[in-house]
TITOR-514000 format. One record per residue: residue in three letters; x, y, z of N, C-alpha, C, O, CB in turn. Coordinates in nm, 4 decimals. Glycine has a CB too. Layout:
BEGIN
    r      n_px      n_py      n_pz     ca_px     ca_py     ca_pz      c_px      c_py      c_pz      o_px      o_py      o_pz     cb_px     cb_py     cb_pz
  ALA         X         Y         Z         X         Y         Z         X         Y         Z         X         Y         Z         X         Y         Z
...
END
This chain:
BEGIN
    r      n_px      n_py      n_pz     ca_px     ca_py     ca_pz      c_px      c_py      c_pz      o_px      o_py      o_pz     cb_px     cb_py     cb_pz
  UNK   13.7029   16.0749   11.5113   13.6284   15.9880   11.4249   13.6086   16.0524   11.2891   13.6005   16.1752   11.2896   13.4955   15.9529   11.4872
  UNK   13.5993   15.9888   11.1717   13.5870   16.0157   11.0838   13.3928   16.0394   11.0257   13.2968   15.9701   11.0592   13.6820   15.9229   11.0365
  UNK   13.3953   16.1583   10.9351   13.2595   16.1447   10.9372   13.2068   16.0488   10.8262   13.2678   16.0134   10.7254   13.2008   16.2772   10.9267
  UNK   13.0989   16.0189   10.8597   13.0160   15.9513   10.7974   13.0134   16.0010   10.6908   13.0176   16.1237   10.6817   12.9103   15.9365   10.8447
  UNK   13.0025   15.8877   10.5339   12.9997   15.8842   10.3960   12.8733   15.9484   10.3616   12.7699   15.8843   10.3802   13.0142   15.7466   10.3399
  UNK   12.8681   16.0618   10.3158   12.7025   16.1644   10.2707   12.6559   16.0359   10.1540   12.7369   15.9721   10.0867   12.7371   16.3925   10.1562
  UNK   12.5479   16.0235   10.1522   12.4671   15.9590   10.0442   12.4092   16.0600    9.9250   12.3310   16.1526    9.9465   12.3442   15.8875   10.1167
  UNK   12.4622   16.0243    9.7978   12.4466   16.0978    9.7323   12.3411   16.0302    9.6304   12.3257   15.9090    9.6458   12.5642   16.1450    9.6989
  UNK   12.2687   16.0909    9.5314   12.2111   16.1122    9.4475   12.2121   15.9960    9.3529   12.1038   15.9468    9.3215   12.2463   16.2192    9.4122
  UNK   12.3067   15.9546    9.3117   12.4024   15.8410    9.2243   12.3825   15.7077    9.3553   12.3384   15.5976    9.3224   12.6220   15.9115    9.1914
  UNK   12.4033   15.7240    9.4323   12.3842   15.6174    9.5183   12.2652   15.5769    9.5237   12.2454   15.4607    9.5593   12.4207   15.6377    9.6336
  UNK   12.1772   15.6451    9.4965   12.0040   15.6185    9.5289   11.9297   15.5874    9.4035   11.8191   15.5375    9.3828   11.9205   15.7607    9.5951
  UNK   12.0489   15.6438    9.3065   11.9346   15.5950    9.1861   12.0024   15.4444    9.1439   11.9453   15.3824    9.0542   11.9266   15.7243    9.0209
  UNK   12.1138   15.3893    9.2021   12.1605   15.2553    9.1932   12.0767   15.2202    9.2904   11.9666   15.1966    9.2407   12.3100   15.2202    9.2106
  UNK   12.0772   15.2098    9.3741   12.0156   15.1014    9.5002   11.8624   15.0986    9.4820   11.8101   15.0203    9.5613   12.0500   15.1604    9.6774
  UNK   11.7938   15.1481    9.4177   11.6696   15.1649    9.4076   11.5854   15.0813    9.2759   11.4670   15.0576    9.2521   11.6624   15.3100    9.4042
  UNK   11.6656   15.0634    9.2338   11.6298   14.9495    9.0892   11.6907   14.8439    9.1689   11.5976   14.7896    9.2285   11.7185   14.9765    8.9015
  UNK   11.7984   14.7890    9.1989   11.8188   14.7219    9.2415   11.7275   14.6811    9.3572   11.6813   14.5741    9.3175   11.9148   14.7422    9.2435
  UNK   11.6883   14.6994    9.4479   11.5572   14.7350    9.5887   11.4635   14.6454    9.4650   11.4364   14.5253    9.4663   11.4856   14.9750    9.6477
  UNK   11.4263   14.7487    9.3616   11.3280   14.7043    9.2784   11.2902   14.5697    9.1919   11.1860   14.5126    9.1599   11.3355   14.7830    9.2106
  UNK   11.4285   14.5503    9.1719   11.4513   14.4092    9.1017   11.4176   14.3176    9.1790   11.3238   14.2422    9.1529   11.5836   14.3752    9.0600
  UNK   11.4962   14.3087    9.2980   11.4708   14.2342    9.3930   11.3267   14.1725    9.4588   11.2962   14.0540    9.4719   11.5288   14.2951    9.4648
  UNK   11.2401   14.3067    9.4999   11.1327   14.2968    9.5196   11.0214   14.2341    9.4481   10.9236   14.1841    9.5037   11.1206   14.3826    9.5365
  UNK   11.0509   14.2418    9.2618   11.0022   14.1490    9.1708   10.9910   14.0372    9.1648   10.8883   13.9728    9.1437   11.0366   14.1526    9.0966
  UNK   11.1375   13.9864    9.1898   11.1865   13.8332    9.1972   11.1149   13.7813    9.2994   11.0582   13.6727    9.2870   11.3421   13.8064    9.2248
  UNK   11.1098   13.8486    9.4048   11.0419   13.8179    9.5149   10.8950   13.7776    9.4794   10.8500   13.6638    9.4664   11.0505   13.9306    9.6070
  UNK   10.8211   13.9158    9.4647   10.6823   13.8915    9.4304   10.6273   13.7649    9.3350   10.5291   13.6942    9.3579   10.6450   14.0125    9.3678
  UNK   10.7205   13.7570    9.2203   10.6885   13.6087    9.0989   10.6927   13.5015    9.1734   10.5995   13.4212    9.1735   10.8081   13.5714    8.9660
  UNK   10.8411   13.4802    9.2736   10.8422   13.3628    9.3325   10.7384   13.3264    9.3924   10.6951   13.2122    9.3774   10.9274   13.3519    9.4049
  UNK   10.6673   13.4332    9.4863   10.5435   13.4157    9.5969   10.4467   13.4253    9.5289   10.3590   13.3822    9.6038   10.5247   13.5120    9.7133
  UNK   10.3800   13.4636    9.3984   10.3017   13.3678    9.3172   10.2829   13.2352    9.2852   10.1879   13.1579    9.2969   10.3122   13.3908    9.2383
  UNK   10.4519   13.2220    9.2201   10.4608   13.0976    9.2269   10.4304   12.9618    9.3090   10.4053   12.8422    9.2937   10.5364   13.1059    9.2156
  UNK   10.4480   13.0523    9.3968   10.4544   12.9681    9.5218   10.2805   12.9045    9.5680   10.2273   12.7979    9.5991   10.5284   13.0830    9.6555
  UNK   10.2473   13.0332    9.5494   10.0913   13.0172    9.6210   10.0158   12.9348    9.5149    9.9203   12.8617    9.5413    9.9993   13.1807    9.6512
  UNK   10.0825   12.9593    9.3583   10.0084   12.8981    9.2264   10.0283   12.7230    9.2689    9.9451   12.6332    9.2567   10.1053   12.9550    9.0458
  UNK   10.1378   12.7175    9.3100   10.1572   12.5681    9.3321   10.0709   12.4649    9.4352   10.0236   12.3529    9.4161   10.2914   12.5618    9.3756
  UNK   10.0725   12.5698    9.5739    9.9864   12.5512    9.6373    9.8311   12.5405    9.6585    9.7587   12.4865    9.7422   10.0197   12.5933    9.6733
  UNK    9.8130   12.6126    9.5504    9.6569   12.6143    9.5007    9.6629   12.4955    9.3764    9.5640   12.5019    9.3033    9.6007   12.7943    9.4317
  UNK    9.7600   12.3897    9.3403    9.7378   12.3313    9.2507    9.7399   12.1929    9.3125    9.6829   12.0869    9.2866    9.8174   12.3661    9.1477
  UNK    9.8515   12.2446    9.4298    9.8372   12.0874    9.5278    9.7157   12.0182    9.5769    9.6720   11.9036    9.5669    9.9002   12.1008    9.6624
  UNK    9.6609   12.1722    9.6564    9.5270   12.1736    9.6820    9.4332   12.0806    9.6128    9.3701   11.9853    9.6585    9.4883   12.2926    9.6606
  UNK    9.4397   12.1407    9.4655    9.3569   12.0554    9.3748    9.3456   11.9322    9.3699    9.2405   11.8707    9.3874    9.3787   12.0699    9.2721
  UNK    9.4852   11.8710    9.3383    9.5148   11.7360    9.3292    9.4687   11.6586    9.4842    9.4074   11.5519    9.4887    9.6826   11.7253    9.2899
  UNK    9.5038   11.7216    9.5817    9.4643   11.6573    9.7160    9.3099   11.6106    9.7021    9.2740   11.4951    9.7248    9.4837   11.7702    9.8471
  UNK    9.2250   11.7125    9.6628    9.0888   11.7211    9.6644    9.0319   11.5880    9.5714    8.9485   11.5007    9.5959    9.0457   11.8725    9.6070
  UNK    9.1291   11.6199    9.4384    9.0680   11.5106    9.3369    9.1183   11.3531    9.3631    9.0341   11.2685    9.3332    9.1158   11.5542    9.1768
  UNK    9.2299   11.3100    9.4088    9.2982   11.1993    9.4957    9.1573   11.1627    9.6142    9.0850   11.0666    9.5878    9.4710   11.2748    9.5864
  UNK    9.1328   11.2392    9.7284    9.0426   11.2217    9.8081    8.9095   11.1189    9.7364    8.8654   11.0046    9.7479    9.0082   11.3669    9.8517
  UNK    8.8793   11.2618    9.6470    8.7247   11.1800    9.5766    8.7271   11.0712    9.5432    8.6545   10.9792    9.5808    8.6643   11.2235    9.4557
  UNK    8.8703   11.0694    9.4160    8.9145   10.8959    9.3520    8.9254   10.8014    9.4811    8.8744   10.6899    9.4700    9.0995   10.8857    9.2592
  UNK    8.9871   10.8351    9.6031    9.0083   10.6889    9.6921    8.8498   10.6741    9.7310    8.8318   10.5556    9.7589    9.1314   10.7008    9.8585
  UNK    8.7529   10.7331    9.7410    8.6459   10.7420    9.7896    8.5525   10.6287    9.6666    8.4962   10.5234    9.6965    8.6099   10.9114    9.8082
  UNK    8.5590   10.6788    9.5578    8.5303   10.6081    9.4342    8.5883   10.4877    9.4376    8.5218   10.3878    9.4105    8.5707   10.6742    9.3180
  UNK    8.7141   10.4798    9.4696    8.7689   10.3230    9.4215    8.6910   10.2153    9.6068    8.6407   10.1067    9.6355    9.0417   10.3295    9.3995
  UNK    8.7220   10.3109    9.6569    8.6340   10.2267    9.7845    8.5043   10.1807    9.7979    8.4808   10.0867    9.8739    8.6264   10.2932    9.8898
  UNK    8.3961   10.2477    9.7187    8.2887   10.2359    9.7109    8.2482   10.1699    9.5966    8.1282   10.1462    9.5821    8.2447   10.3347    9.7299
  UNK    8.3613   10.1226    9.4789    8.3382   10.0241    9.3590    8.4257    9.9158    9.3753    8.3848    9.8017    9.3539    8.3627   10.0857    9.2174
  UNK    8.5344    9.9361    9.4085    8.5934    9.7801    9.4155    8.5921    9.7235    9.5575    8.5836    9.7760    9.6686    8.7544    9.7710    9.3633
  UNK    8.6051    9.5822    9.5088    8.6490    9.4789    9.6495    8.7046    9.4921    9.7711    8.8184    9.5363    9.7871    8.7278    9.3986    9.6267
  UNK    8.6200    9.4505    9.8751    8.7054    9.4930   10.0359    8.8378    9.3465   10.0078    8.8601    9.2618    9.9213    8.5520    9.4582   10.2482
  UNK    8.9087    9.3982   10.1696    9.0151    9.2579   10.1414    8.9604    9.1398   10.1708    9.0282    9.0426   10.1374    9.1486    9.2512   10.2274
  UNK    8.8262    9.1118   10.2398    8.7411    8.9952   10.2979    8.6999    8.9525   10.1723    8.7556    8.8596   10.1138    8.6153    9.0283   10.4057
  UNK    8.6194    9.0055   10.1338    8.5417    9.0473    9.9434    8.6520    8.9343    9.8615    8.6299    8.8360    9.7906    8.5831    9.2917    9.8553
  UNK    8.7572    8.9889    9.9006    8.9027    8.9561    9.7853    8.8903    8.8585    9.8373    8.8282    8.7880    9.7577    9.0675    9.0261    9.7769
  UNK    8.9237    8.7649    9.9870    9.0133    8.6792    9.9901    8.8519    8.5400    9.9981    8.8638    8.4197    9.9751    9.1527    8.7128   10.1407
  UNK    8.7555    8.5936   10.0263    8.6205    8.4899    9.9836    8.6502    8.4474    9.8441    8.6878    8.3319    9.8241    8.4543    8.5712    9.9833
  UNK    8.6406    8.5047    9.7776    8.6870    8.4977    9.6298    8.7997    8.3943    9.5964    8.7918    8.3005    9.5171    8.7402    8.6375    9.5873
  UNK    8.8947    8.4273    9.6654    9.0374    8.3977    9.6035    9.0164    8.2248    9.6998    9.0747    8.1271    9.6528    9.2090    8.5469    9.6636
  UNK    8.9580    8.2138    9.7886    8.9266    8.0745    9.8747    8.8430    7.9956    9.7573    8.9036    7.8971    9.7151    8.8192    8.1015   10.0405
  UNK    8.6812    8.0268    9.6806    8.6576    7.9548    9.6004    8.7316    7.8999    9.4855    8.7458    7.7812    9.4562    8.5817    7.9938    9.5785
  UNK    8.7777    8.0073    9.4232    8.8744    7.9985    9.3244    8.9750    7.8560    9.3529    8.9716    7.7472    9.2955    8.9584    8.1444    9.3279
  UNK    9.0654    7.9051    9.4666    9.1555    7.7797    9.5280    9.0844    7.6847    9.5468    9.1689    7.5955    9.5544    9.2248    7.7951    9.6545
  UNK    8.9702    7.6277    9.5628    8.8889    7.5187    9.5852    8.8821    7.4662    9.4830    8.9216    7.3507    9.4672    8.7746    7.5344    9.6327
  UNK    8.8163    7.5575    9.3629    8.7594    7.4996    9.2335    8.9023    7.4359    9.1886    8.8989    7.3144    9.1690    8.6827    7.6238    9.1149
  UNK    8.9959    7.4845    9.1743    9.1139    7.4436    9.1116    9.1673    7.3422    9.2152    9.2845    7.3262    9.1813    9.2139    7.5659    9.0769
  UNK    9.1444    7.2687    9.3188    9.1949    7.1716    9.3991    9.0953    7.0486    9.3102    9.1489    6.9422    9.2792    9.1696    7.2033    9.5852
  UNK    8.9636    7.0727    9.2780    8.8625    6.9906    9.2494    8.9305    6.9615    9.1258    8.9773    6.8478    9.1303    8.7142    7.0439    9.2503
  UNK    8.9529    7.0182    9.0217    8.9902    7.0483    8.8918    9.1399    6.9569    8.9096    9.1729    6.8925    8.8100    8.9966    7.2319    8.8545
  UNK    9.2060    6.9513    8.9989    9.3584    6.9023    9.0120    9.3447    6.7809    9.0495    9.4349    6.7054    9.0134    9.4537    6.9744    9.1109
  UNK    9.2068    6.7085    9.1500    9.1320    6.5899    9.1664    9.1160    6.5415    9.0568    9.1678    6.4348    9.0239    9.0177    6.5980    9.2249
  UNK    9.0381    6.6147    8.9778    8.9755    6.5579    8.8630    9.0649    6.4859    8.7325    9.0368    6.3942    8.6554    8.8964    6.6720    8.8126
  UNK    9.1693    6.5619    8.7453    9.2417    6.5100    8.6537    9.3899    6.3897    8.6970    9.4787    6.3553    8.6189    9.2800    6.6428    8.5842
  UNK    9.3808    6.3657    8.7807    9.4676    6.2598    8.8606    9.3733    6.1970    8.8625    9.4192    6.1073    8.7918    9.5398    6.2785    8.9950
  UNK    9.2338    6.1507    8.8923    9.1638    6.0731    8.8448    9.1235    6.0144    8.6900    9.0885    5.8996    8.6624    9.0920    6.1129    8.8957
  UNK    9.1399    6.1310    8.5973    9.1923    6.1074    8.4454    9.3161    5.9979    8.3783    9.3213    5.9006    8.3030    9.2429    6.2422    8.4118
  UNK    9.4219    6.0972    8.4717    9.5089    5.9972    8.4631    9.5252    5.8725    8.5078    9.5737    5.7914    8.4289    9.5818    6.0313    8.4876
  UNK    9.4851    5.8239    8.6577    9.4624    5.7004    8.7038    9.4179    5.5564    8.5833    9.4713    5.4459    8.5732    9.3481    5.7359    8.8081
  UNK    9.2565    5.6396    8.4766    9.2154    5.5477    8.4186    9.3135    5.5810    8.3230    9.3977    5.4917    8.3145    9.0766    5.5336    8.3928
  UNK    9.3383    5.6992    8.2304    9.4496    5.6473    8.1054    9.5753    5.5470    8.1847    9.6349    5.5111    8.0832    9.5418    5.8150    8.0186
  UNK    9.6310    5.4983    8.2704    9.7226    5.4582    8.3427    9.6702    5.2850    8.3073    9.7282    5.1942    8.2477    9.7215    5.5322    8.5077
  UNK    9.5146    5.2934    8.3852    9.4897    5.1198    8.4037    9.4269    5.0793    8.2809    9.4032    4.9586    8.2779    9.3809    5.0676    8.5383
  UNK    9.3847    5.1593    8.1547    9.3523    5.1384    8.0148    9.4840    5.0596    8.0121    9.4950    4.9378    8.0266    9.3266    5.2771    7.9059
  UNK    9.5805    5.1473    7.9916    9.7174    5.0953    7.9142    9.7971    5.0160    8.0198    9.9071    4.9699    7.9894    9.8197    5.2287    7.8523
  UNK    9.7547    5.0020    8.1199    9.8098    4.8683    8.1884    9.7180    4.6966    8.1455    9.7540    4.5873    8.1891    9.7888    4.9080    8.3772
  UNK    9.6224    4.7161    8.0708    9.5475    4.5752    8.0500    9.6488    4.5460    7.9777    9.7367    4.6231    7.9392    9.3942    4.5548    7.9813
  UNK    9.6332    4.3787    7.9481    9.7160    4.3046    7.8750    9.6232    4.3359    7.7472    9.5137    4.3850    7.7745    9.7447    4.1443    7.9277
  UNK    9.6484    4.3170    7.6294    9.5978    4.3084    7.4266    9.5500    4.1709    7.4643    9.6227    4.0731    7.4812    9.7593    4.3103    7.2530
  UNK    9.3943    4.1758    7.4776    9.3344    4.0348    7.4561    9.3795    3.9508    7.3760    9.4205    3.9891    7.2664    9.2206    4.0339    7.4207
  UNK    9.3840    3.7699    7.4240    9.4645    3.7553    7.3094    9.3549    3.6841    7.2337    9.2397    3.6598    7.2695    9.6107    3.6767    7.3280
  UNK    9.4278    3.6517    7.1017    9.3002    3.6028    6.9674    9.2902    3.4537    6.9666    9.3782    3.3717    6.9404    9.3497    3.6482    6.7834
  UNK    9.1661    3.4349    7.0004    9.1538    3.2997    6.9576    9.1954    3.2381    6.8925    9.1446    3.2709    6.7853    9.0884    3.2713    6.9313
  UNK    9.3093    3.1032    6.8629    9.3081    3.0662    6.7377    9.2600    2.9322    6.7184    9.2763    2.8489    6.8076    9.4271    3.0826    6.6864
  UNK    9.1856    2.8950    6.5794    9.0936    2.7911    6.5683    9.1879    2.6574    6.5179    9.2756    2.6836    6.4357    8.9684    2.8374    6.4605
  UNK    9.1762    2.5365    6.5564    9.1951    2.4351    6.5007    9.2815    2.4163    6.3467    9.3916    2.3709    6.3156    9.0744    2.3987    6.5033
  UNK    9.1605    2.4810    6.2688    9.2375    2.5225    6.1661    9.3432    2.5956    6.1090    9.3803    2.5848    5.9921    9.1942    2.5442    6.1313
  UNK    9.3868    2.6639    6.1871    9.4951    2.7498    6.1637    9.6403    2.6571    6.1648    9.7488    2.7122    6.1462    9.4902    2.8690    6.2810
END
């Protein structure tokens, strides 16, 4: 067998910055990482409160659709009302033009 390659001096001062570089890239990323996660965090927290807020100020769907039933009513009345409008402009302009007396003298 052949012996094993001695590690020299030159070998260690390459691999060791390199080791080092590496370990950097590493470390920024896993900042990064955790920075993001602590920002998600945030947003989760502030999302939570807002659905909590919008639940406790606006309209349930019952709320909504009571609403949206008068509404449709008033405007059925309103759609009555005016087909009854039209009915009389209809029998106005269906009378005959009274006609004019005319006198003897004429």
């Amino acid at each position: 067998m052949a012996d094993p390659l001695p590690i020299t001096f030159q070998m260690v001062a390459t691999a060791v910055p390199i080791v080092i570089l590496i370990l950097t890239i590493w470390w920024k990323v896993e900042g990064r990482i955790d920075g993001a996660k602590a920002r998600a965090q945030t947003v989760a927290d502030e999302f939570a409160t807002y659905r909590t807020h919008v639940a406790e100020t606006y309209v349930s769907k019952q709320g909504l659709r009571e609403v949206r039933d008068e509404i449709m009513g008033a405007l059925d009345k309103v759609g009555g009302n005016l087909d009854r409008i039209n009915d009389r402009i209809d029998r106005v302009s269906d009378k005959p033009a009274p006609r004019s007396r005319r006198t003897a003298g004429e």
